[in-house]
PDB file of N, CA, C and O in Angstrom:
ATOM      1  N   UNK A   1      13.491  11.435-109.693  1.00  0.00           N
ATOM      2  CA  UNK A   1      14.521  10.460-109.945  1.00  0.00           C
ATOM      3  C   UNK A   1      14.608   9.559-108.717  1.00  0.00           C
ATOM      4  O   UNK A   1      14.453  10.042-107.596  1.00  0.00           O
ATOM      5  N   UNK A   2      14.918   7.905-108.951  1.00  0.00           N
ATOM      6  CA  UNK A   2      14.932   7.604-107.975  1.00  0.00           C
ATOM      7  C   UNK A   2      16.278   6.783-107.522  1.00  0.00           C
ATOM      8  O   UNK A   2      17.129   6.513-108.370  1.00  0.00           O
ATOM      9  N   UNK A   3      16.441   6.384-106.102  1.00  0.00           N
ATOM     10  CA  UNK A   3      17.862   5.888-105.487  1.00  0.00           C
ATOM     11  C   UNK A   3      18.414   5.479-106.570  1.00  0.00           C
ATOM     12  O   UNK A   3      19.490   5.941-106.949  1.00  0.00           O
ATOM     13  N   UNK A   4      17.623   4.364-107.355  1.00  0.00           N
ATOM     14  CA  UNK A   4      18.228   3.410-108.232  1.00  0.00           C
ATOM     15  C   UNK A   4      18.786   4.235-109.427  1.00  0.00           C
ATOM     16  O   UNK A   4      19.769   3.923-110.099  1.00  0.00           O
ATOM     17  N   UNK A   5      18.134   5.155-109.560  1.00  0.00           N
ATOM     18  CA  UNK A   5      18.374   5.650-110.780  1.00  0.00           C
ATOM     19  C   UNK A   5      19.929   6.638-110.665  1.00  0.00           C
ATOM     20  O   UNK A   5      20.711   6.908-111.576  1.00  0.00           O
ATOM     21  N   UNK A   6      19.990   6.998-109.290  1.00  0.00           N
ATOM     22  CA  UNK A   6      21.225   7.715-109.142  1.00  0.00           C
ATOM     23  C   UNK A   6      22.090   7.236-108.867  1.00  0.00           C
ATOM     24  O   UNK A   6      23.142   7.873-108.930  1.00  0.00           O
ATOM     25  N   UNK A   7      22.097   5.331-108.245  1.00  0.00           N
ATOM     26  CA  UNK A   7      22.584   4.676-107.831  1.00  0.00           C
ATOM     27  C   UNK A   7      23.387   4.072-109.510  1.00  0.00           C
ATOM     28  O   UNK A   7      24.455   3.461-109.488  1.00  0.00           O
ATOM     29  N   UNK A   8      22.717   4.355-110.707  1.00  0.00           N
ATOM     30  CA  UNK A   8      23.175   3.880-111.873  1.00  0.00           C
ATOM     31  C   UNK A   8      24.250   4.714-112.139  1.00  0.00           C
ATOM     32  O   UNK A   8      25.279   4.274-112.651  1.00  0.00           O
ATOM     33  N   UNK A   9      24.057   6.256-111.740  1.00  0.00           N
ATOM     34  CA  UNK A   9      25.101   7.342-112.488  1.00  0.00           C
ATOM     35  C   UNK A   9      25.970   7.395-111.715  1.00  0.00           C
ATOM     36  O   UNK A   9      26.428   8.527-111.872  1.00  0.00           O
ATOM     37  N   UNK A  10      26.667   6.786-110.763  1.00  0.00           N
ATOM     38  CA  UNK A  10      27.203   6.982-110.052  1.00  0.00           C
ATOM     39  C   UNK A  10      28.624   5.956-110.889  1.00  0.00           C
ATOM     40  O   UNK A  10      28.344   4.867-111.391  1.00  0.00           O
ATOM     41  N   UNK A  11      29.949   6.453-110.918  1.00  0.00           N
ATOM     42  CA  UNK A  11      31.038   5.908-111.364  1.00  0.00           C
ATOM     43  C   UNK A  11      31.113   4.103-111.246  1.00  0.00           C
ATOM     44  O   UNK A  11      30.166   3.532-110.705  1.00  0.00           O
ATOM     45  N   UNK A  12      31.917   3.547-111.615  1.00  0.00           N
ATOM     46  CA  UNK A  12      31.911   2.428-110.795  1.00  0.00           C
ATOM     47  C   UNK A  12      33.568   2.023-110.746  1.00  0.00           C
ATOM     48  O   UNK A  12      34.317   1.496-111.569  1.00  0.00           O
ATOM     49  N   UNK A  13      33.740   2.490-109.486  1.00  0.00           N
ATOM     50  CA  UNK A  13      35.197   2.279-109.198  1.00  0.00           C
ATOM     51  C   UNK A  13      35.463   1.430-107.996  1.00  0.00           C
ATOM     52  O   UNK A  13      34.760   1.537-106.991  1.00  0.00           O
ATOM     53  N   UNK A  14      36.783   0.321-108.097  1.00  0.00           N
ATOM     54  CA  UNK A  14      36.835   0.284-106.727  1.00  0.00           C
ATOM     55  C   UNK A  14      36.988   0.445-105.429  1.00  0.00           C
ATOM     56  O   UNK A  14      37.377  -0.550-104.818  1.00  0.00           O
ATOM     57  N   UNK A  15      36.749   1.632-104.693  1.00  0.00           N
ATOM     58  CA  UNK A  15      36.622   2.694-103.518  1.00  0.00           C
ATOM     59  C   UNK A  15      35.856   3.088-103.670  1.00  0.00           C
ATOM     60  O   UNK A  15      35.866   4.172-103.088  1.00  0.00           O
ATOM     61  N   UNK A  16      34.766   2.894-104.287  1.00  0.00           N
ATOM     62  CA  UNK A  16      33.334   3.970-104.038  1.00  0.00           C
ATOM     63  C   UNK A  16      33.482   3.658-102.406  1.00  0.00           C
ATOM     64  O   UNK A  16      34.220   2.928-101.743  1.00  0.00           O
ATOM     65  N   UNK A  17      32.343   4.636-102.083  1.00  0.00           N
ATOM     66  CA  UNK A  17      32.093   4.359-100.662  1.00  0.00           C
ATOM     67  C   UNK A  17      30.383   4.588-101.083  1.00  0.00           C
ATOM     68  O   UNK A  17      29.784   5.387-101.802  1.00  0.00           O
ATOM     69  N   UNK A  18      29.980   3.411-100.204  1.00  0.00           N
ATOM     70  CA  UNK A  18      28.548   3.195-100.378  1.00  0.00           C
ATOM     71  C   UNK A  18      27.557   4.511 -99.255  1.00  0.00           C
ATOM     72  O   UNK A  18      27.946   4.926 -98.164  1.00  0.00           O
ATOM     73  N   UNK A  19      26.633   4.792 -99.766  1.00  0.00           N
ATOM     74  CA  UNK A  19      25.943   5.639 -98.813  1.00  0.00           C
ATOM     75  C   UNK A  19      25.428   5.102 -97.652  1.00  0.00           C
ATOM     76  O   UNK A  19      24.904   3.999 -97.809  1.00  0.00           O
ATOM     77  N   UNK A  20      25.418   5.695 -96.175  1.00  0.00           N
ATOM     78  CA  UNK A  20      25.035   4.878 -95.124  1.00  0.00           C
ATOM     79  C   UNK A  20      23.048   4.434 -95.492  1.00  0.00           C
ATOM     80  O   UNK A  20      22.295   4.951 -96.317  1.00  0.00           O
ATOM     81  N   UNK A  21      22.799   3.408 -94.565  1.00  0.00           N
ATOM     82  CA  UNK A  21      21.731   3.262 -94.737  1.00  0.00           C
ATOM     83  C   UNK A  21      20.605   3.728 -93.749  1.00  0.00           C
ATOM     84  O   UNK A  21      20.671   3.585 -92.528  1.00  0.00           O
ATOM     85  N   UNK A  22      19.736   4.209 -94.315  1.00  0.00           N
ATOM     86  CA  UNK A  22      18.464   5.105 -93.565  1.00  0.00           C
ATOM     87  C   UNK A  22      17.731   4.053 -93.105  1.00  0.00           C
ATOM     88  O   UNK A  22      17.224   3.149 -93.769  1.00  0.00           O
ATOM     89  N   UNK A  23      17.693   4.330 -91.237  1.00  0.00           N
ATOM     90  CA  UNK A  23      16.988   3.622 -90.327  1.00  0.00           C
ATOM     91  C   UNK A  23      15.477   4.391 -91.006  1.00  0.00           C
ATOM     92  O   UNK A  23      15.227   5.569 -91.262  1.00  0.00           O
ATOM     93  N   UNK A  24      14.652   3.123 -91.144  1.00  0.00           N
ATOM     94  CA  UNK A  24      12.859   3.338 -91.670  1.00  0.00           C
ATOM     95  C   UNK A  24      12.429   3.121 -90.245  1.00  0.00           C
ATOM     96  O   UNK A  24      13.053   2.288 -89.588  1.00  0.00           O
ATOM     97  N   UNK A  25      11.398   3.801 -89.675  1.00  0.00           N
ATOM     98  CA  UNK A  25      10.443   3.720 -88.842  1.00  0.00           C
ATOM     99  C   UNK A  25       9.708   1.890 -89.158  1.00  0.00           C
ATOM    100  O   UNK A  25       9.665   1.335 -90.256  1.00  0.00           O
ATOM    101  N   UNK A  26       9.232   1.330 -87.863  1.00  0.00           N
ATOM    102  CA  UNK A  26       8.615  -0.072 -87.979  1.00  0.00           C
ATOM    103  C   UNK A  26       7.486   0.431 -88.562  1.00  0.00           C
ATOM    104  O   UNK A  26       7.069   1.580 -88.422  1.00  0.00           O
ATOM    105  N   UNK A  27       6.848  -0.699 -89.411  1.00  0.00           N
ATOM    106  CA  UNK A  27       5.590  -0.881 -89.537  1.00  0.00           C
ATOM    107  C   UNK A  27       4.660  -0.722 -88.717  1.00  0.00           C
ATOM    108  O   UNK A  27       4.450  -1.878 -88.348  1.00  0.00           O
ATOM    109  N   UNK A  28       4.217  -0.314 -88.378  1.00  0.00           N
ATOM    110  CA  UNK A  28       2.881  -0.516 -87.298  1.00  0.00           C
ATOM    111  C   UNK A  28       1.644   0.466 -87.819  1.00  0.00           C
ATOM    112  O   UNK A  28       1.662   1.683 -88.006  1.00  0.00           O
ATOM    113  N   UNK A  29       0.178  -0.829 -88.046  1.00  0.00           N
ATOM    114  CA  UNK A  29      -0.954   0.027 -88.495  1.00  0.00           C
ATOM    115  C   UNK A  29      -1.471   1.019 -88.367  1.00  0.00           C
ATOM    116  O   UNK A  29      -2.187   1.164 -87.376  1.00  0.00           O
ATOM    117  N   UNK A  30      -1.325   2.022 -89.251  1.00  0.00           N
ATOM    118  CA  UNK A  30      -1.779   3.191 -89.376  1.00  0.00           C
ATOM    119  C   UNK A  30      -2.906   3.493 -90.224  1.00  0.00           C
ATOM    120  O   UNK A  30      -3.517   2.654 -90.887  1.00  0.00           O
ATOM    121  N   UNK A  31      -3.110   4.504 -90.183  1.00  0.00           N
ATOM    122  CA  UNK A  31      -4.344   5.396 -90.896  1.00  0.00           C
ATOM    123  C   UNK A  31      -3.780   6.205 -92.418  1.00  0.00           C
ATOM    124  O   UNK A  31      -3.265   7.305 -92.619  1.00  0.00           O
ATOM    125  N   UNK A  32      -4.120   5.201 -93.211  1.00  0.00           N
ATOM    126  CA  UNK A  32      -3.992   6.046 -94.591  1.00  0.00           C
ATOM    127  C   UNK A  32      -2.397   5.987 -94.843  1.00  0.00           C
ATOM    128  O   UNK A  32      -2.233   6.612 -95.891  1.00  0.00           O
ATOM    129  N   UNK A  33      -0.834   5.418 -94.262  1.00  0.00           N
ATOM    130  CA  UNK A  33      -0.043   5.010 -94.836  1.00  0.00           C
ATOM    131  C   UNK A  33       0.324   3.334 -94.315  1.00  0.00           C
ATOM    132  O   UNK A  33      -0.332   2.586 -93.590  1.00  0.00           O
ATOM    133  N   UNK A  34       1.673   3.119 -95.028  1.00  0.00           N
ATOM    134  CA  UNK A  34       1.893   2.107 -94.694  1.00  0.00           C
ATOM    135  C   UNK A  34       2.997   1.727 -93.786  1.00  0.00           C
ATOM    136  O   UNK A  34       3.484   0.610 -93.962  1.00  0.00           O
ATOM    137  N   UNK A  35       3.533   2.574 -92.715  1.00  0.00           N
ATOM    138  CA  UNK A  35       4.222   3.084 -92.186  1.00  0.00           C
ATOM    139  C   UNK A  35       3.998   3.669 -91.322  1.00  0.00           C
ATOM    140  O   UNK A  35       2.963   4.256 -91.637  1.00  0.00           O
ATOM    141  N   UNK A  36       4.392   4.103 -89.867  1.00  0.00           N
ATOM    142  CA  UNK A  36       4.512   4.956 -88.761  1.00  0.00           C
ATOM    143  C   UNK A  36       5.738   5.355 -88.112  1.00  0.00           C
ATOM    144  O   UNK A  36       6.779   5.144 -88.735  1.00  0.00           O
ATOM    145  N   UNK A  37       5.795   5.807 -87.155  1.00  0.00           N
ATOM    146  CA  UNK A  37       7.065   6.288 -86.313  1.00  0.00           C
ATOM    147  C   UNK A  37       6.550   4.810 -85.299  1.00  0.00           C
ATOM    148  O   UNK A  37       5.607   4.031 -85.436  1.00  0.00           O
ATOM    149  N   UNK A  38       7.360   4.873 -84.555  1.00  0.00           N
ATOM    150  CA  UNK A  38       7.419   3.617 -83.163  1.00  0.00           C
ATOM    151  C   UNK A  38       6.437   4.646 -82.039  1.00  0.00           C
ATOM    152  O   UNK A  38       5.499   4.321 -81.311  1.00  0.00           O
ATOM    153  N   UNK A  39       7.040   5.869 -82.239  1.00  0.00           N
ATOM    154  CA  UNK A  39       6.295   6.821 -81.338  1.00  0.00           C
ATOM    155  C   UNK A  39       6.844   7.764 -81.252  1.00  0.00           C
ATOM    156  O   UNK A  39       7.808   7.874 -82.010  1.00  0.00           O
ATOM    157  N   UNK A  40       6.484   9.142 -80.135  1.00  0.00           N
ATOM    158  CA  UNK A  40       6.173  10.253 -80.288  1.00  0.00           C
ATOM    159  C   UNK A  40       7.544  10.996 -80.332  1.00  0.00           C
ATOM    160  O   UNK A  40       7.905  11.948 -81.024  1.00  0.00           O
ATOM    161  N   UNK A  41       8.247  10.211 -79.307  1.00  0.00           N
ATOM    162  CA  UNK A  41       9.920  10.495 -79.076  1.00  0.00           C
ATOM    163  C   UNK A  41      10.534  10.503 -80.412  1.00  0.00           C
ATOM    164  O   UNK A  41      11.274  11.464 -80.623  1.00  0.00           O
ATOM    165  N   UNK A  42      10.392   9.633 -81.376  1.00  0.00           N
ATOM    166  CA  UNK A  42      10.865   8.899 -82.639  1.00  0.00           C
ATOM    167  C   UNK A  42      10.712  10.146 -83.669  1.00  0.00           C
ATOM    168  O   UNK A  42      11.661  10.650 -84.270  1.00  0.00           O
ATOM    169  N   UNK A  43       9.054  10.650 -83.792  1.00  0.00           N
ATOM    170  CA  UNK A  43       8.999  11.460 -84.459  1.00  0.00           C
ATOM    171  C   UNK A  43       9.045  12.544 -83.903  1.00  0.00           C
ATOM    172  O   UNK A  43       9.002  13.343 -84.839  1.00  0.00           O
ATOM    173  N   UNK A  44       9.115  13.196 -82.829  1.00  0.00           N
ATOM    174  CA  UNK A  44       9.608  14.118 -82.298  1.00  0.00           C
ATOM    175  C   UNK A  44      11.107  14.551 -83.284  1.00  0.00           C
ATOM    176  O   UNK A  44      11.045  15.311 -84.251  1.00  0.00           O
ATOM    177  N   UNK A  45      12.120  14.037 -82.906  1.00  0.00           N
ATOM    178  CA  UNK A  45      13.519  13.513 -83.011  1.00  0.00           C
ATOM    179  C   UNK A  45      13.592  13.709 -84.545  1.00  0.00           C
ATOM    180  O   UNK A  45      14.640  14.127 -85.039  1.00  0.00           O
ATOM    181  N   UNK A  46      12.501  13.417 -85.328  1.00  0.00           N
ATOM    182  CA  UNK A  46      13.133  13.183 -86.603  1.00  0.00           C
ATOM    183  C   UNK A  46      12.194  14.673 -87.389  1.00  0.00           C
ATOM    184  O   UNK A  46      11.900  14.670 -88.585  1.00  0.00           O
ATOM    185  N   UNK A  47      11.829  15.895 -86.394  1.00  0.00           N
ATOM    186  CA  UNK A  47      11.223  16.989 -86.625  1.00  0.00           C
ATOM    187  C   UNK A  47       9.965  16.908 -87.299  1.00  0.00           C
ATOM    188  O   UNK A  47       9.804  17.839 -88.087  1.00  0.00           O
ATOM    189  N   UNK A  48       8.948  16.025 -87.234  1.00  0.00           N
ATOM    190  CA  UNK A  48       7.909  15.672 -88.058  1.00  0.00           C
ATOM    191  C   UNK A  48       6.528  15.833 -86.807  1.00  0.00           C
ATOM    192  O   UNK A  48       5.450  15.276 -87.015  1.00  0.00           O
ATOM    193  N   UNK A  49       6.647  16.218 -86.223  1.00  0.00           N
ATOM    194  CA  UNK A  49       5.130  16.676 -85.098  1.00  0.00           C
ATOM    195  C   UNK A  49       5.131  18.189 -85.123  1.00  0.00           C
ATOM    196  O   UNK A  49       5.930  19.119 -85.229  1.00  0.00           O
ATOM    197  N   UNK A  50       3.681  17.942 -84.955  1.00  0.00           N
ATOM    198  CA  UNK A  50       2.481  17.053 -84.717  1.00  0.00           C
ATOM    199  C   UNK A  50       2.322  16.225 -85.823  1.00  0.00           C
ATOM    200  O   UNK A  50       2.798  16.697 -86.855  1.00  0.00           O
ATOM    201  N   UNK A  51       1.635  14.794 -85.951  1.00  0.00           N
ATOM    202  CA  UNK A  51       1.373  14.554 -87.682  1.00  0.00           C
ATOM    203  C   UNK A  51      -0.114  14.514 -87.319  1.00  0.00           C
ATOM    204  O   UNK A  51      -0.747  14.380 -86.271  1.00  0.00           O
ATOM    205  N   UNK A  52      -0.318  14.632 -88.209  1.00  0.00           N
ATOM    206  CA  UNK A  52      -2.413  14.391 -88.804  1.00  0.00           C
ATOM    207  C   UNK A  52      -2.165  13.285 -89.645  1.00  0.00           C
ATOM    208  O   UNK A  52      -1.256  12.800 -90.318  1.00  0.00           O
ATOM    209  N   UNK A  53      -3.640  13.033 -89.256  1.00  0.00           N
ATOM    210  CA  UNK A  53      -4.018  11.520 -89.696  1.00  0.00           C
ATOM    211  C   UNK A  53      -3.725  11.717 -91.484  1.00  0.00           C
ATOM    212  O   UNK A  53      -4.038  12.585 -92.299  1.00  0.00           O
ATOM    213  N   UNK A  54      -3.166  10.765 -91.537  1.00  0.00           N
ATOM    214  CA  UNK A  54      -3.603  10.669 -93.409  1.00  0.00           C
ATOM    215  C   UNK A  54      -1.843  10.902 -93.802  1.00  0.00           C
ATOM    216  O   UNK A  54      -1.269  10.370 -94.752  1.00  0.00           O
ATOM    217  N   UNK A  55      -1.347  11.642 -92.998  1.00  0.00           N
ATOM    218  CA  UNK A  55       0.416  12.244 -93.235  1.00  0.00           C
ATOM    219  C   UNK A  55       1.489  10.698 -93.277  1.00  0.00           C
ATOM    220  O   UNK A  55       1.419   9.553 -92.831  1.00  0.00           O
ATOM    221  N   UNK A  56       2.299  11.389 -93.971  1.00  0.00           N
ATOM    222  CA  UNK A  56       3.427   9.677 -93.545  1.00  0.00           C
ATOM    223  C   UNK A  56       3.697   9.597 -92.139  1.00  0.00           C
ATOM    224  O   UNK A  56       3.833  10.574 -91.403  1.00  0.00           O
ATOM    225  N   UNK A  57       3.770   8.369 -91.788  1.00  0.00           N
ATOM    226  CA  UNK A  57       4.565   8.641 -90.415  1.00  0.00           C
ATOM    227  C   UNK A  57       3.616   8.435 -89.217  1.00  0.00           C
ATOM    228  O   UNK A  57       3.959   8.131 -88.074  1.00  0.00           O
ATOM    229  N   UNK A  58       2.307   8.663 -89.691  1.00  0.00           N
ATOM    230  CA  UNK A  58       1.427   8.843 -88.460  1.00  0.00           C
ATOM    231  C   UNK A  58       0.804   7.274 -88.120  1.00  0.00           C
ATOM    232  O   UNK A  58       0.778   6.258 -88.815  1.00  0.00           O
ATOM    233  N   UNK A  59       0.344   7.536 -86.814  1.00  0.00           N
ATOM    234  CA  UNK A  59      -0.184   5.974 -86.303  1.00  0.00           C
ATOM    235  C   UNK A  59      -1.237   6.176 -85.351  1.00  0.00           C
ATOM    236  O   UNK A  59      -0.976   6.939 -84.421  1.00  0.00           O
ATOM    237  N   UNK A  60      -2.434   5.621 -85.394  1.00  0.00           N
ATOM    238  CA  UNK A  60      -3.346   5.535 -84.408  1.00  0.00           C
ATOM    239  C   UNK A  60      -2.653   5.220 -82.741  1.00  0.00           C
ATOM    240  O   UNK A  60      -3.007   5.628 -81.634  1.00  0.00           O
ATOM    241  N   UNK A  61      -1.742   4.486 -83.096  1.00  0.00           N
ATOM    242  CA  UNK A  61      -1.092   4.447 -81.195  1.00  0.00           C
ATOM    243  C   UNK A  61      -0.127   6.178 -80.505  1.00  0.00           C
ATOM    244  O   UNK A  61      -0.189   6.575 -79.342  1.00  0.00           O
ATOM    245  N   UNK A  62       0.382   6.622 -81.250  1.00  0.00           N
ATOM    246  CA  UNK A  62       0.534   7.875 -81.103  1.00  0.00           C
ATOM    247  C   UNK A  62      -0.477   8.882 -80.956  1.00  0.00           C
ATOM    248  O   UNK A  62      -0.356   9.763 -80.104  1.00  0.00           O
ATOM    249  N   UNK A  63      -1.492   8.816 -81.745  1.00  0.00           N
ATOM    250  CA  UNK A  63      -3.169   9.617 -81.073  1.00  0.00           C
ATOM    251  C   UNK A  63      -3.740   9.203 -79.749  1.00  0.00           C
ATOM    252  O   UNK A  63      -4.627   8.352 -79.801  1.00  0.00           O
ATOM    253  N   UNK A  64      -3.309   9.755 -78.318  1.00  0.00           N
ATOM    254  CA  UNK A  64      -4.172   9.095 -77.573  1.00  0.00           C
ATOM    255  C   UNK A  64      -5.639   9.547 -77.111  1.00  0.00           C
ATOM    256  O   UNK A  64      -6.290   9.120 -76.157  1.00  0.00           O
ATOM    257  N   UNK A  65      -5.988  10.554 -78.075  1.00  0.00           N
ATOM    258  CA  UNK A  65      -7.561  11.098 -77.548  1.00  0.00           C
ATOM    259  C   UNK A  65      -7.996  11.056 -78.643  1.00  0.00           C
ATOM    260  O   UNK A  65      -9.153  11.416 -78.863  1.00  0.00           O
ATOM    261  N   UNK A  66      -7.149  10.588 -79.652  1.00  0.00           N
ATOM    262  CA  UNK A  66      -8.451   9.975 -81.106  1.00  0.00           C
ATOM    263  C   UNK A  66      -9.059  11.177 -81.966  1.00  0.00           C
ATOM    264  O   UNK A  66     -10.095  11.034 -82.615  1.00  0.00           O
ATOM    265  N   UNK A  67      -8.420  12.235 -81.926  1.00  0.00           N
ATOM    266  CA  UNK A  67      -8.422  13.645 -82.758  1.00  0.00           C
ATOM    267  C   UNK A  67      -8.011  13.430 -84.004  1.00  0.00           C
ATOM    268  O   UNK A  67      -8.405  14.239 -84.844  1.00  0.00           O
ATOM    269  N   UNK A  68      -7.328  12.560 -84.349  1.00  0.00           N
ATOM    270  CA  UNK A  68      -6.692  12.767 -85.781  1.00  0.00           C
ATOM    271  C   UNK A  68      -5.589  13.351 -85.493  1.00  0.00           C
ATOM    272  O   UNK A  68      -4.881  13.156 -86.480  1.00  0.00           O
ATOM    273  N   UNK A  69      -4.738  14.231 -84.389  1.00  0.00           N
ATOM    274  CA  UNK A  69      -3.111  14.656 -84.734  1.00  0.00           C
ATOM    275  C   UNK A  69      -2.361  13.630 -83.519  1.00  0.00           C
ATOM    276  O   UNK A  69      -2.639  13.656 -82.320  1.00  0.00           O
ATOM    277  N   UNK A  70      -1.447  12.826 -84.117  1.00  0.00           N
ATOM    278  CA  UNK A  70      -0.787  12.590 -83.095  1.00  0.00           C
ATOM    279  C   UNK A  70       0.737  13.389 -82.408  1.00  0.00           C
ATOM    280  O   UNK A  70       1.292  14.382 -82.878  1.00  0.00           O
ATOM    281  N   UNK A  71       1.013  12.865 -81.596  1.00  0.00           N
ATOM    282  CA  UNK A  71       2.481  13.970 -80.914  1.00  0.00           C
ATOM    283  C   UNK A  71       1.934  15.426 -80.534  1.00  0.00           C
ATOM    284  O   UNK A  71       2.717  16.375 -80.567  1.00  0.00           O
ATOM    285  N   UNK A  72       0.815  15.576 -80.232  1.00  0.00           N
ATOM    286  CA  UNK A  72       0.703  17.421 -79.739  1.00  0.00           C
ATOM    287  C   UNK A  72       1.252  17.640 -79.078  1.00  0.00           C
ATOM    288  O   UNK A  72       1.821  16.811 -78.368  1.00  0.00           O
ATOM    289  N   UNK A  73       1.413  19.484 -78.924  1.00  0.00           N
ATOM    290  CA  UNK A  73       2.388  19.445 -77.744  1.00  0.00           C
ATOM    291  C   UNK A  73       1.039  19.359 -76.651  1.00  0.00           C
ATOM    292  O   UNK A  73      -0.058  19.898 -76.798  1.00  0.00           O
ATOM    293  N   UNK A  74       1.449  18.607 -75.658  1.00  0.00           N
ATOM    294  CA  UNK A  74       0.908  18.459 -73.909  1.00  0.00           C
ATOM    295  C   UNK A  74       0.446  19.825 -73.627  1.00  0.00           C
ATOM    296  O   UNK A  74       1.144  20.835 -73.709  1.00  0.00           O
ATOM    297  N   UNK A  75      -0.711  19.772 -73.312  1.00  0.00           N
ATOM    298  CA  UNK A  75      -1.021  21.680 -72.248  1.00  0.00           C
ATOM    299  C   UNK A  75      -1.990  20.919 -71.618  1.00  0.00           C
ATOM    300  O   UNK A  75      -2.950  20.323 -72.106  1.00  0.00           O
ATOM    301  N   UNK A  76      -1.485  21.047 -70.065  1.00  0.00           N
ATOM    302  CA  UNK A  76      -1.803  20.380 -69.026  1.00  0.00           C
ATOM    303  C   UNK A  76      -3.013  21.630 -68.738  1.00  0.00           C
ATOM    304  O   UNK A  76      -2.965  22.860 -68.758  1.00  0.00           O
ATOM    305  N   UNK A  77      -3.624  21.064 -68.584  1.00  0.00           N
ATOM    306  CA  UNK A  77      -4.978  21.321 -67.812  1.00  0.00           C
ATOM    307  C   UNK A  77      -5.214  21.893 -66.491  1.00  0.00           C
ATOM    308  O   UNK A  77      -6.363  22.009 -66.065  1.00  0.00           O
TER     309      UNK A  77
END
C-alpha cells in the first residue's frame, strides 16, 4: 500500500494533523540506485552500514578503496 493510498483513508477533518516530513538523503551518483546517503556519518546515524554496492543508499564516494561496501568499520593497520 502506498503513502497515497493511506493518505486517502485517512478521515478528513479539520484538525487532522499532517505527518512530519521524511528528510531523503541528496542525490548523488551511485551504483545501481538512484539515491545515496551524503555520507558515512549520515548513514551511520540512520543504522544502515556497512552498505554494498547495488543496496539503497549506497554511493561510490562513501567506498574509498573501491570494494563494493561502503561505511566499514575502520581496522587500522
Amino acid at each position: 500500500m502506498s503513502a497515497a493510498d493511506l493518505d486517502r483513508q485517512q478521515p478528513s477533518g479539520g484538525g487532522a494533523i499532517s505527518a512530519p516530513r521524511v528528510r531523503s538523503a541528496a542525490a548523488v551518483g551511485s551504483s545501481g540506485s538512484s539515491w545515496s546517503y551524503r555520507g558515512c556519518r549520515e548513514a551511520r546515524a540512520a543504522g544502515a552500514t556497512p552498505l554494498h554496492r547495488g543496496q539503497p543508499g549506497y554511493g561510490v564516494h562513501m567506498d574509498g578503496d573501491g570494494d563494493g561496501i561502503a561505511c566499514e568499520d575502520y581496522r587500522g593497520r
